[in-house]
Each structure stands twice: as structure tokens, then as C-alpha cells.
mmCIF file as Biopython writes it, N, C-alpha, C and O atoms, coordinates in Angstrom:
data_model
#
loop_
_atom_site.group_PDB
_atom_site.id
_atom_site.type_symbol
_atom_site.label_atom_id
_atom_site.label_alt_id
_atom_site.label_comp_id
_atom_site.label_asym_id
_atom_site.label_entity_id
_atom_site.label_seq_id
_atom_site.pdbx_PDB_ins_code
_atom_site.Cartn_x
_atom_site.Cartn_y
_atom_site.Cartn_z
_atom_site.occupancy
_atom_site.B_iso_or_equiv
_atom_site.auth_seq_id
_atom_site.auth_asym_id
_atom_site.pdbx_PDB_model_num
ATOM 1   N N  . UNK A ? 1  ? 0.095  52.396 -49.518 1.0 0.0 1  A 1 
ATOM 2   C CA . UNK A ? 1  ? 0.252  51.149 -48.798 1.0 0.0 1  A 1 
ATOM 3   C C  . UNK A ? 1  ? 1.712  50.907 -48.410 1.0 0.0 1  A 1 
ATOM 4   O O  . UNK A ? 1  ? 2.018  50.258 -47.409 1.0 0.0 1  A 1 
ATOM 5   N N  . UNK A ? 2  ? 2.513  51.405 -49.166 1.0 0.0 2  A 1 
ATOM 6   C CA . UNK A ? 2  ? 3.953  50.707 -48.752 1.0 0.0 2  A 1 
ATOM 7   C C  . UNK A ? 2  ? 4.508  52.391 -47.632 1.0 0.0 2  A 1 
ATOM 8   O O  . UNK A ? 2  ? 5.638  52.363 -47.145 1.0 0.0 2  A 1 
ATOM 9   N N  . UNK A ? 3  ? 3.742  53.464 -47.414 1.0 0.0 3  A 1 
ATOM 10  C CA . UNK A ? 3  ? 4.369  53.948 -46.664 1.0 0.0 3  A 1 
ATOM 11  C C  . UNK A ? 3  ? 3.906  53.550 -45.181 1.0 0.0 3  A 1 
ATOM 12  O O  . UNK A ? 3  ? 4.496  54.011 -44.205 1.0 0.0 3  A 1 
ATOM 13  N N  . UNK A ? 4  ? 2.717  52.586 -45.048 1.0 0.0 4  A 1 
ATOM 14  C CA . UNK A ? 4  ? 2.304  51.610 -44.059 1.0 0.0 4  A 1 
ATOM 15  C C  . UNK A ? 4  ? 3.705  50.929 -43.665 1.0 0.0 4  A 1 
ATOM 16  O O  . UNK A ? 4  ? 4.286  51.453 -42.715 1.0 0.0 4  A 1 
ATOM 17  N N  . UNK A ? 5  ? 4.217  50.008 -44.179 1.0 0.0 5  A 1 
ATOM 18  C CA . UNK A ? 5  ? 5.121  48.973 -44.248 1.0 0.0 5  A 1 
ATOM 19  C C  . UNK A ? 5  ? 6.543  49.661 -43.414 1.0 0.0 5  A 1 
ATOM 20  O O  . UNK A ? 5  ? 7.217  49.209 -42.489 1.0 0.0 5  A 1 
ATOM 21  N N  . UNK A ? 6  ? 6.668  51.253 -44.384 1.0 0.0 6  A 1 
ATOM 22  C CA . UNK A ? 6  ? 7.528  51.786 -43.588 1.0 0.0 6  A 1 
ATOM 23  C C  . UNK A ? 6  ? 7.768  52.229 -42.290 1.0 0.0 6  A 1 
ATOM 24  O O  . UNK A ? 6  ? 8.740  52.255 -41.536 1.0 0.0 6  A 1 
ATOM 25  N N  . UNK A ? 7  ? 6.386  52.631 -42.239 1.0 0.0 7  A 1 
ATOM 26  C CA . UNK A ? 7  ? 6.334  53.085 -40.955 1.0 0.0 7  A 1 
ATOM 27  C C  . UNK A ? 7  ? 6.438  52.282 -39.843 1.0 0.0 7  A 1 
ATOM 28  O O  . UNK A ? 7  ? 7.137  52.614 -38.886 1.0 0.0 7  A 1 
ATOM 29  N N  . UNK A ? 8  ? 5.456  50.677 -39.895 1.0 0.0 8  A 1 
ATOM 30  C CA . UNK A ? 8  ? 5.865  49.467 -39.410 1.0 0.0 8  A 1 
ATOM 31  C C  . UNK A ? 8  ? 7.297  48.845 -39.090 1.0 0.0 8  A 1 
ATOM 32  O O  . UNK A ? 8  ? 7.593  48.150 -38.118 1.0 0.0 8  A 1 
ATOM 33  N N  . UNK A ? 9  ? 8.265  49.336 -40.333 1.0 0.0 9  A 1 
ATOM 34  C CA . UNK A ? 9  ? 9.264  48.347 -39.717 1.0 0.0 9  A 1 
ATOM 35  C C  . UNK A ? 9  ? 10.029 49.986 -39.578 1.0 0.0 9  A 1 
ATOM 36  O O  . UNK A ? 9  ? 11.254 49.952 -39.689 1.0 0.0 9  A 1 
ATOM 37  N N  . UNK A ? 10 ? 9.624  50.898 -39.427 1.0 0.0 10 A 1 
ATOM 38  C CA . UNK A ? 10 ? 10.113 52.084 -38.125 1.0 0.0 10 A 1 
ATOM 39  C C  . UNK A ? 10 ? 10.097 51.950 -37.166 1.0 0.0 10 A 1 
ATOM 40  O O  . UNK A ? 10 ? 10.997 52.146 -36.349 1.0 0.0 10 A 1 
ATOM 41  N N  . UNK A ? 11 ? 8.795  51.485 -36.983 1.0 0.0 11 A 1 
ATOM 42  C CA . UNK A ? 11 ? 8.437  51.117 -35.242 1.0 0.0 11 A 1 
ATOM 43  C C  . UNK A ? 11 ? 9.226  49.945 -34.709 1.0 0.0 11 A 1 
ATOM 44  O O  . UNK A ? 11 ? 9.932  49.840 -33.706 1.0 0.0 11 A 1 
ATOM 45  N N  . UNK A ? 12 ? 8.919  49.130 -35.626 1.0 0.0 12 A 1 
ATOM 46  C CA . UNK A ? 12 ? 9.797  47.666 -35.170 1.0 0.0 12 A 1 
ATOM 47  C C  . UNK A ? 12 ? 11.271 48.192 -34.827 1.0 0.0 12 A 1 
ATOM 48  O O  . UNK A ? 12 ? 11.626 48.034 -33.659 1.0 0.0 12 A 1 
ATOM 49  N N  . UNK A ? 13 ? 11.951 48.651 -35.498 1.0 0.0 13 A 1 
ATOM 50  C CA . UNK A ? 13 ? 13.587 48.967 -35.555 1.0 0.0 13 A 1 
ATOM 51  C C  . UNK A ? 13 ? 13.525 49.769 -34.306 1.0 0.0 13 A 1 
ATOM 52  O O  . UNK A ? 13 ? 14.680 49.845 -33.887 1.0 0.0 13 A 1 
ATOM 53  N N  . UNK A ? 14 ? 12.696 50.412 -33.504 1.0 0.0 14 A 1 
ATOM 54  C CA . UNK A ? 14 ? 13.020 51.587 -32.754 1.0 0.0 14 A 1 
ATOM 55  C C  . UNK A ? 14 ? 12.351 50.777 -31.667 1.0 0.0 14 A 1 
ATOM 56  O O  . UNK A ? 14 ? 12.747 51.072 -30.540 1.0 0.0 14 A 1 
ATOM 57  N N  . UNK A ? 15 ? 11.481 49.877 -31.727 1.0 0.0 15 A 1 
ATOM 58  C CA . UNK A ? 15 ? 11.251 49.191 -30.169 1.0 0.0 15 A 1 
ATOM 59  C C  . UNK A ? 15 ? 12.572 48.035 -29.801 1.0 0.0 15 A 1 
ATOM 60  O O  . UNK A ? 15 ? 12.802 47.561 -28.689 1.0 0.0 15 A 1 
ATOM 61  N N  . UNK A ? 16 ? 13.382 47.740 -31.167 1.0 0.0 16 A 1 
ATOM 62  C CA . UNK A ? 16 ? 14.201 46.485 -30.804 1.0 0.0 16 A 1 
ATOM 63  C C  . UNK A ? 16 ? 15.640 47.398 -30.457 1.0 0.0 16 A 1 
ATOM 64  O O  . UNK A ? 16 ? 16.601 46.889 -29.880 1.0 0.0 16 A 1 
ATOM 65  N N  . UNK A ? 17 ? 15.607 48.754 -30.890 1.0 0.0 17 A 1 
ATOM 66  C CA . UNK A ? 17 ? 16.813 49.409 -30.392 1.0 0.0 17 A 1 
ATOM 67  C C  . UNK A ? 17 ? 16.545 49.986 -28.733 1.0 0.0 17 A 1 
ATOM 68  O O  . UNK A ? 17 ? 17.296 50.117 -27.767 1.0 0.0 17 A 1 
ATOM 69  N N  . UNK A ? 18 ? 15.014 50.259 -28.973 1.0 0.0 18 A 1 
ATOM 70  C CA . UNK A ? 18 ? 15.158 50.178 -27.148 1.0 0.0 18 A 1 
ATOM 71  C C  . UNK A ? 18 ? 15.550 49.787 -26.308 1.0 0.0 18 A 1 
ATOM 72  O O  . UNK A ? 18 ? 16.421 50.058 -25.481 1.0 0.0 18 A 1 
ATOM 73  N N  . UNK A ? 19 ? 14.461 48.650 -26.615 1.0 0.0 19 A 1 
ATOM 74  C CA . UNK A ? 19 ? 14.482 46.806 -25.870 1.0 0.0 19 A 1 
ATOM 75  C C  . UNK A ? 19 ? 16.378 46.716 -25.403 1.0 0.0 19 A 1 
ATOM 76  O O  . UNK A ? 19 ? 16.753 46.894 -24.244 1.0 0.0 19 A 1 
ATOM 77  N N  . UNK A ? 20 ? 17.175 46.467 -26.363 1.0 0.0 20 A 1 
ATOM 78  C CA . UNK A ? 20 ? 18.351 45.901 -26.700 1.0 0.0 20 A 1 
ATOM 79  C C  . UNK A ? 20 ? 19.421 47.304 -25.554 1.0 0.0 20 A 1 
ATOM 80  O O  . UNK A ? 20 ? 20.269 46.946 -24.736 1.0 0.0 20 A 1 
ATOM 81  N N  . UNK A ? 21 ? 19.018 48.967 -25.854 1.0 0.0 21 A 1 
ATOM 82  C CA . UNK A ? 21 ? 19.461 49.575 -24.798 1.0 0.0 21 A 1 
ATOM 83  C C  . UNK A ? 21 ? 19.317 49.431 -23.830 1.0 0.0 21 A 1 
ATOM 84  O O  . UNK A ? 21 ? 20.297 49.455 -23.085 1.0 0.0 21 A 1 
ATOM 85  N N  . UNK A ? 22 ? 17.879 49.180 -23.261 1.0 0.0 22 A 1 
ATOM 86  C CA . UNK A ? 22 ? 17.757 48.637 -21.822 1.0 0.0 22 A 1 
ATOM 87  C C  . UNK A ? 22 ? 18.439 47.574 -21.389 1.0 0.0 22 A 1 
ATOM 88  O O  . UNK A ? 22 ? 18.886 47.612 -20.243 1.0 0.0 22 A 1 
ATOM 89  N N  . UNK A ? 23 ? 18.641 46.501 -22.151 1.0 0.0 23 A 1 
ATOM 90  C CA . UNK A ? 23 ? 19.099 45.784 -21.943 1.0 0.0 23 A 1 
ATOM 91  C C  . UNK A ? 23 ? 20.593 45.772 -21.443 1.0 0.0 23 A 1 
ATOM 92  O O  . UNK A ? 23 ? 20.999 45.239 -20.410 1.0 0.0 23 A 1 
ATOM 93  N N  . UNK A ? 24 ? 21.336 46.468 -22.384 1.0 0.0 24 A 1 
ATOM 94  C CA . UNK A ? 24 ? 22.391 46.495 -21.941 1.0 0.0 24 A 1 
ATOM 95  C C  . UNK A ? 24 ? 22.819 47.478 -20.757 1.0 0.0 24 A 1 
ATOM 96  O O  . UNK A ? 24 ? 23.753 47.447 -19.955 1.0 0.0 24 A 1 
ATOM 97  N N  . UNK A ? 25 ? 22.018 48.146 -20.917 1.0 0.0 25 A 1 
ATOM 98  C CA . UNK A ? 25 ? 21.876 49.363 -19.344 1.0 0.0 25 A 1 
ATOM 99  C C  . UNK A ? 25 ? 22.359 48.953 -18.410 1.0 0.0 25 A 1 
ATOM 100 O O  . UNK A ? 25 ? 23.405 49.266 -17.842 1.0 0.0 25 A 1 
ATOM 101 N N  . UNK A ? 26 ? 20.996 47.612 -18.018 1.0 0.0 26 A 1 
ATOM 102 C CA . UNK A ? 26 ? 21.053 46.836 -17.142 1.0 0.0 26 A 1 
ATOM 103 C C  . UNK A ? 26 ? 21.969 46.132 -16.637 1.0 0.0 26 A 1 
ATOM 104 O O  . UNK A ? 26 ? 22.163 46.153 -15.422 1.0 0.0 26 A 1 
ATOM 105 N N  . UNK A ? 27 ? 22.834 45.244 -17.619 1.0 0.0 27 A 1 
ATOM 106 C CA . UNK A ? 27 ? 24.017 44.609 -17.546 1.0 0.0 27 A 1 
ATOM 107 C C  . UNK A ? 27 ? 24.590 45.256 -17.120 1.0 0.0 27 A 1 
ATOM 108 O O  . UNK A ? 27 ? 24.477 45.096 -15.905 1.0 0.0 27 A 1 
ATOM 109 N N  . UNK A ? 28 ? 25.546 46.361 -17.436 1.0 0.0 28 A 1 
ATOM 110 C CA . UNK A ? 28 ? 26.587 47.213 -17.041 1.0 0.0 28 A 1 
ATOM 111 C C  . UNK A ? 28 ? 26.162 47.552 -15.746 1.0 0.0 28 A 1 
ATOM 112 O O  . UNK A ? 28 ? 27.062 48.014 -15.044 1.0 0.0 28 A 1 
ATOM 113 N N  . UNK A ? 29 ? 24.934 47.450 -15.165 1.0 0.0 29 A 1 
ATOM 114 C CA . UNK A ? 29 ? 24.418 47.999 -13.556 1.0 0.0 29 A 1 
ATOM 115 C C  . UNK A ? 29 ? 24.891 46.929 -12.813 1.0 0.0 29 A 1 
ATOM 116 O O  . UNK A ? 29 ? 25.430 47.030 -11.711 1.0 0.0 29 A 1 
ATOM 117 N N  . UNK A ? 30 ? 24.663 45.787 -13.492 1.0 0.0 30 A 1 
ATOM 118 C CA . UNK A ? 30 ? 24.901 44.174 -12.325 1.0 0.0 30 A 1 
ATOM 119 C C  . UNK A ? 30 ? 26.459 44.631 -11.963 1.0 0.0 30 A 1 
ATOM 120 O O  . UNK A ? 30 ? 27.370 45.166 -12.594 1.0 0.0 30 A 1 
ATOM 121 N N  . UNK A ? 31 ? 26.246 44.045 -10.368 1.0 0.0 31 A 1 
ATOM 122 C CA . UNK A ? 31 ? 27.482 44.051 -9.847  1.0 0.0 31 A 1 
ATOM 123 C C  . UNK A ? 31 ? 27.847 42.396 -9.767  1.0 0.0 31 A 1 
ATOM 124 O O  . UNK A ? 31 ? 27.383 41.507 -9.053  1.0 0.0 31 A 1 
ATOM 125 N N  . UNK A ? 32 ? 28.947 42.384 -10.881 1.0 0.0 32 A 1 
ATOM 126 C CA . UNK A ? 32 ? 29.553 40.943 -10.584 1.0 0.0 32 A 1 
ATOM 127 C C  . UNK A ? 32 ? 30.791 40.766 -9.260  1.0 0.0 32 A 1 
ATOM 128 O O  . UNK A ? 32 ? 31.874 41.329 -9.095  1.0 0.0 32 A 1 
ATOM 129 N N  . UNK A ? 33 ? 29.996 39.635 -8.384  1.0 0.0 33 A 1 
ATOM 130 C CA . UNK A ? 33 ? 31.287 39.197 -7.311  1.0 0.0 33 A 1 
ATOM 131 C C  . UNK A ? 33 ? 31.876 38.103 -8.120  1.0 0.0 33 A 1 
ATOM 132 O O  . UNK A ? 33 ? 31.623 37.473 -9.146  1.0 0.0 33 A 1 
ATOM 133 N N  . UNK A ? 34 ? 33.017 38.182 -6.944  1.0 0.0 34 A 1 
ATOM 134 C CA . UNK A ? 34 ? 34.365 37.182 -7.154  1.0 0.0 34 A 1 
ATOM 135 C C  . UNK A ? 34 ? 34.121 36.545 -5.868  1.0 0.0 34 A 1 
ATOM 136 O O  . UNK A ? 34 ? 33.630 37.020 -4.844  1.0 0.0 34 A 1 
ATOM 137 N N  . UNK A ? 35 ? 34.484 35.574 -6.078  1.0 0.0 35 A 1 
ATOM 138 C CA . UNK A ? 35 ? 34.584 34.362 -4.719  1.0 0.0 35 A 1 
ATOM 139 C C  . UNK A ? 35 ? 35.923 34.991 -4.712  1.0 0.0 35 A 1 
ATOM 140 O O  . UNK A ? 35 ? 36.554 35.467 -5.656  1.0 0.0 35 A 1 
ATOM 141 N N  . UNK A ? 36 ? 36.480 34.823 -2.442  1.0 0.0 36 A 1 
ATOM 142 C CA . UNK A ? 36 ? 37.642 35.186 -2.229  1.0 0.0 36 A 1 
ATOM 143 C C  . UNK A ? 36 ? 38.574 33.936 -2.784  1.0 0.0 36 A 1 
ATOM 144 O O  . UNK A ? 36 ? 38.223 32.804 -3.119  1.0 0.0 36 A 1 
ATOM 145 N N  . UNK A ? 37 ? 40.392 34.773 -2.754  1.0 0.0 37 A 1 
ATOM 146 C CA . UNK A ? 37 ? 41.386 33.710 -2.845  1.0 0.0 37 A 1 
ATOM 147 C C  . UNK A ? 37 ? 41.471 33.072 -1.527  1.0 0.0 37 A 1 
ATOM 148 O O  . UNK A ? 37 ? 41.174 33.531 -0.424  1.0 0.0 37 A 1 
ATOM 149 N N  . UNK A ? 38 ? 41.999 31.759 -1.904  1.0 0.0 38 A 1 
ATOM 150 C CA . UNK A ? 38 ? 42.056 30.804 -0.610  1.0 0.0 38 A 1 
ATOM 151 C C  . UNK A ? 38 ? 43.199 31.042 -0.379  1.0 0.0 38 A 1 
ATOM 152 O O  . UNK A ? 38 ? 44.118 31.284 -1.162  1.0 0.0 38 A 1 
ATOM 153 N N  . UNK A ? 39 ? 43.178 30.943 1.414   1.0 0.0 39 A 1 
ATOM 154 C CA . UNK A ? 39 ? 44.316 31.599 2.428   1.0 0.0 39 A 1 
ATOM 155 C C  . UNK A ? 39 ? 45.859 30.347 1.748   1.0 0.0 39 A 1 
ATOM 156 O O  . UNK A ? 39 ? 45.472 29.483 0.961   1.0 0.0 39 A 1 
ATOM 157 N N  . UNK A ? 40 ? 46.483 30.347 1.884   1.0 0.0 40 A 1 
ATOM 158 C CA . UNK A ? 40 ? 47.918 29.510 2.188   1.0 0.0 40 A 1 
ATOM 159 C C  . UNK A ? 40 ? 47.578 28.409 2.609   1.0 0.0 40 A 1 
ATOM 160 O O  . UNK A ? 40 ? 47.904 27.426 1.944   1.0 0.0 40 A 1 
ATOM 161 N N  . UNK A ? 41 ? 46.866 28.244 3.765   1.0 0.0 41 A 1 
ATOM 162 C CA . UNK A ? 41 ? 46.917 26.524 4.323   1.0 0.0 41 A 1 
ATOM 163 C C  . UNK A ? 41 ? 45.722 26.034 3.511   1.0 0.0 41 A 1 
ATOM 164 O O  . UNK A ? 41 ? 45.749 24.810 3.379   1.0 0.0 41 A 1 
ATOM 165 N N  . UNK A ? 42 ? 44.712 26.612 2.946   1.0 0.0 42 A 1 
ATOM 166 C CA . UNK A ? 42 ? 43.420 25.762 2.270   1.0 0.0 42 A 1 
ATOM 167 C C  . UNK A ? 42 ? 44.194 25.974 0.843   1.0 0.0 42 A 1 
ATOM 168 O O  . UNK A ? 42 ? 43.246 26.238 0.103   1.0 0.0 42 A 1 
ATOM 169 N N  . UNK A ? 43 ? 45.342 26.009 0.052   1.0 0.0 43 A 1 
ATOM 170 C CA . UNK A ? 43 ? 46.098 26.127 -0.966  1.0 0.0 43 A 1 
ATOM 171 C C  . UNK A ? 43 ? 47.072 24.528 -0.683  1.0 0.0 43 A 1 
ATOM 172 O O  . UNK A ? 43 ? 47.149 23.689 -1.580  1.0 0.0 43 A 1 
ATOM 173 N N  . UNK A ? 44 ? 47.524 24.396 0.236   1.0 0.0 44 A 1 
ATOM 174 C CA . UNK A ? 44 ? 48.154 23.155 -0.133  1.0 0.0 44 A 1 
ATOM 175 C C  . UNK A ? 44 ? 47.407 22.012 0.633   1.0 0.0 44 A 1 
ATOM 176 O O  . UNK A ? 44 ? 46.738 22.192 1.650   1.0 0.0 44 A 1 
ATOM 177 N N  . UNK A ? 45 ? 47.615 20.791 -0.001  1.0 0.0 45 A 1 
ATOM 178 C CA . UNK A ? 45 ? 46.695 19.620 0.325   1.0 0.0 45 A 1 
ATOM 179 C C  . UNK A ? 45 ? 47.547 18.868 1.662   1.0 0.0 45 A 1 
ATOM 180 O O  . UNK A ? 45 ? 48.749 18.603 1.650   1.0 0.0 45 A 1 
ATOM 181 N N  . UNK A ? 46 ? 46.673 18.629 2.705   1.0 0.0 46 A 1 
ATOM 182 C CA . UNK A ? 46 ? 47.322 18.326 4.382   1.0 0.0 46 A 1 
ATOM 183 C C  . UNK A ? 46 ? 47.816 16.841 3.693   1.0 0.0 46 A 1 
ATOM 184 O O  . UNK A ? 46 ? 47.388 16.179 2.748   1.0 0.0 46 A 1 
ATOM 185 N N  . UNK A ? 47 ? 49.127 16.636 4.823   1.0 0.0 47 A 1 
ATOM 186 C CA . UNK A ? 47 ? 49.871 15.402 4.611   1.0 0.0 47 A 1 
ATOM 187 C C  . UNK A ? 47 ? 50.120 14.661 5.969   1.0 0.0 47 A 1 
ATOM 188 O O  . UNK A ? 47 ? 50.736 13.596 5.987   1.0 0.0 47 A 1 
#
């Protein structure tokens, strides 16, 4: 019975190390933008 248990939280440990690789896979794929810098005249406030 308890080599049941093992084997169970084998499986568990090896679907949450998947899960958690994909995961981060993914992340590192996203391409993060940047909003552009604002030109010189939208930098100072009109007078």
C-alpha cells in the first residue's frame, strides 16, 4: 500500500514540474513592449 502513495506523489511531483516548465517556457517566449520616449516638445509643459 504505501508503494501506491509513492508512486502517487511521483506522479504528482512530475506533472507540477511540467506544468511549472511550461510555464515558464512560455514567459520567456512573451515579447514584452515598451511604450516610446516622448519627443522634446511633449517633455516640457506649453506656456
Amino acid at each position: 500500500m504505501i508503494l501506491f502513495w509513492i508512486i502517487v506523489g511521483i506522479l504528482i511531483t512530475g506533472a507540477v514540474l511540467a506544468v511549472s516548465l511550461v510555464t515558464t517556457s512560455k514567459a520567456y517566449d512573451y515579447k514584452h513592449e515598451v511604450d516610446p520616449l516622448p519627443s522634446r516638445e511633449e517633455e516640457q509643459p506649453h506656456q
